[in-house]
N, C-alpha and C positions, 0 to 999 in steps of 0.2 A: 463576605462570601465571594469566593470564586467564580468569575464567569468562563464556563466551559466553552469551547468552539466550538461555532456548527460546523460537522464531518459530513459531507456526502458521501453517500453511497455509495458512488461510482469509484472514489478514490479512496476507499476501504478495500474495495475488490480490487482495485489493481496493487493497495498493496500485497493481501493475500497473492494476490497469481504472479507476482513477483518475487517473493518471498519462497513459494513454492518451487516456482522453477527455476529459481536462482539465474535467472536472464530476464534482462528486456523484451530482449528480443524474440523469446519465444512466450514469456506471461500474455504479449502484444498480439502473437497468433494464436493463441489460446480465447482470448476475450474480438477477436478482429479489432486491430487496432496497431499502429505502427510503435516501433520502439519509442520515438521519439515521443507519441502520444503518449506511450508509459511513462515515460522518465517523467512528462509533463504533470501529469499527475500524480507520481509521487510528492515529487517538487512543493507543489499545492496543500498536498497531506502533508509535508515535512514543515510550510510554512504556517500553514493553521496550525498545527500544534506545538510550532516553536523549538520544537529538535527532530535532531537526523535520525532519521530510520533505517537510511541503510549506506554503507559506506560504499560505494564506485572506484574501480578501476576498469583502464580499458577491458580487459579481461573478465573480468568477478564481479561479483553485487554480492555483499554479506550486510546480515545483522547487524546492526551496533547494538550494544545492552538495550538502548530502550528499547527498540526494535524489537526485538526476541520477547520482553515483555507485553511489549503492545499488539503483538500477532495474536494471543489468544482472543483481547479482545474485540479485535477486528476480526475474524473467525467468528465470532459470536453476535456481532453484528449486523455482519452478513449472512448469516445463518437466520436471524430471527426476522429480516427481512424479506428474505426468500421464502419462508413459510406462514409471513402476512400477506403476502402475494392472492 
């Protein structure tokens, strides 16, 4: 059996609010937080789960395939956490 990695929380939401706003540096004014704290934790999520999530250029932040897939359910993770609150 597979052992899954424990995902924080915190680094679910930052991928969602980065994914969504397709910046750092605005997902970062969205959650208070600076860009660099974002990238930081993507970084973190990209290294627990052992692939990229999103491709960087100075300019753009996009998807990669697994990315796009794994947004939903990071959306739904964060979503079900929000409403055990």
């Amino acid at each position: 059996m597979t052992k899954l990695p424990t995902l924080d929380i915190d680094l679910l939401r930052a991928f969602v609010a980065v994914a969504d706003a397709t910046s750092f540096t605005a997902a970062g004014d969205a959650m208070g937080a600076t860009q660099s704290a974002m990238s930081v934790r993507i970084r973190k999520l990209e290294d627990r789960l052992g692939r990229r999530l999103m491709d960087r250029t100075p300019r753009s932040v996009a998807l990669t395939p697994f990315g796009e897939g794994f947004l939903d359910n990071a959306r739904i993770a964060a979503a079900g956490h929000r409403l055990a609150r």
